[in-house]
N, C-alpha and C positions, 0 to 999 in steps of 0.2 A: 529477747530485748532486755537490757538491764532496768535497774529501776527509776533510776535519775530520768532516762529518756523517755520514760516510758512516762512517767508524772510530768515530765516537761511538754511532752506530745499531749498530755490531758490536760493542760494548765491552755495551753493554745487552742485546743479546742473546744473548754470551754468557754474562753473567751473569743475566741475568733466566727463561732459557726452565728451567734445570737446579735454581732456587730454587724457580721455581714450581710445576714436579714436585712435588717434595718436600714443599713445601708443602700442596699438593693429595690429593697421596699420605698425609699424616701427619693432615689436617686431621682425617678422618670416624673415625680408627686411632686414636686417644689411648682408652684406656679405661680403670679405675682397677676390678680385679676387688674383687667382695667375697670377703674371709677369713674362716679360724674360727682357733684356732690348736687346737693338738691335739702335748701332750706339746714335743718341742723342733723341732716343725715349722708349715707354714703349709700351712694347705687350702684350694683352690681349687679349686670345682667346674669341669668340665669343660666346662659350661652356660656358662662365663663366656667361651666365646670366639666362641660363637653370638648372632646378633640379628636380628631381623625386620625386611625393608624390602619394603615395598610384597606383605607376604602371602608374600616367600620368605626362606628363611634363607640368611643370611652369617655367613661366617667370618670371623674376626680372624684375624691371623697373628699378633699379640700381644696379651699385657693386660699394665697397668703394678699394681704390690701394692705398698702402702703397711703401712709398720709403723710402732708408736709408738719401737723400740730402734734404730732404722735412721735416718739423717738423708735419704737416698737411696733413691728406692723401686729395686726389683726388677722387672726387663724380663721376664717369662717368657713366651717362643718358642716356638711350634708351628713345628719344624723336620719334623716328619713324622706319620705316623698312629701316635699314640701317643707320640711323642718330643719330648720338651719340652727347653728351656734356660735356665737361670735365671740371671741376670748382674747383679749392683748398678751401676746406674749415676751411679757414680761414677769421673771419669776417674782416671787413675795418673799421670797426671803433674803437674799443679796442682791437683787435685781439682773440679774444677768438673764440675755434673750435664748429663749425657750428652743428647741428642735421638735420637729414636728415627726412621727413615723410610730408607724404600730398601733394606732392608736388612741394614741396617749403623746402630751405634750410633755419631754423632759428636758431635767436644767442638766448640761454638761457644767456646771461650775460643782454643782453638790450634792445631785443625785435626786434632786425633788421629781414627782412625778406629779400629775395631772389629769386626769379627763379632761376628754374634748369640750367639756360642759362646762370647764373650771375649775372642779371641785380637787381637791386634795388629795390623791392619793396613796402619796407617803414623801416621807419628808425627808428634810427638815423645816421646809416652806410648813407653815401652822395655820395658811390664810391660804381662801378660796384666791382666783386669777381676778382681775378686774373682766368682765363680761358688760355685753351691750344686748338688749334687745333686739328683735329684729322683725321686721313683717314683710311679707311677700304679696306679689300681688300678678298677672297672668307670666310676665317675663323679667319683674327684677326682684331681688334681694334686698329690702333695706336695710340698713347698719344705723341707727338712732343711736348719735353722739352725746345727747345731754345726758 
């Protein structure tokens, strides 16, 4: 193999095998929970992070919530049994809207990464995600907008 091709075959593969994860990872995960809203909060049943495939139930590790007052939906993260996190994604440093996969919430405009939690990290974003509270209770999710 000469060398050109051989660096070119390494350049695609480093970039192509870590896209395609992601890819593949994010492709069947995009889900868009149904709401109710309730006083200065957003309800999400708990139902919404379960789905049937071939007769067994799966899990999401996330669903995305769309609001009409929000330009940006809301990531909300099953980080454990019972523990949610709820993060607008929206990036903090040019604003452009976040991708969700691996993760970790990142900005295709400039590289910033994120925890599911908000927190930072790496940049060039220098500010945690706006984050909301959340409480739970037998079958929903609350999202606490104030």
């Amino acid at each position: 193999m000469k060398r050109r091709k051989f660096i070119k075959t390494c350049c695609y593969s480093a970039i192509g095998i870590p896209l395609g994860a992601t890819l593949l990872q994010s492709c069947e995960a995009i889900y868009y929970a149904t709401t109710t809203k309730d006083a200065n909060r957003l309800v999400v049943k708990k139902s919404e992070f379960w789905y049937t495939k071939k007769d067994k139930r799966v899990n999401r590790s996330f669903v995305l919530v769309k609001t009409e007052s929000m330009e940006f939906p809301i990531c909300l993260y099953k980080i454990d049994v019972d523990v949610y996190s709820a993060s607008l994604l929206h990036c903090t440093h040019r604003g452009c809207e976040l991708n969700v996969g691996g993760g970790i919430y990142g900005c295709p405009c400039h590289g910033s990464e994120f925890s599911v939690t908000g927190k930072v990290l790496e940049g060039p974003a220098d500010r945690d995600l706006k984050t909301f509270k959340t409480e739970i209770d037998h079958e929903n999710i609350f999202i606490l907008r104030a």
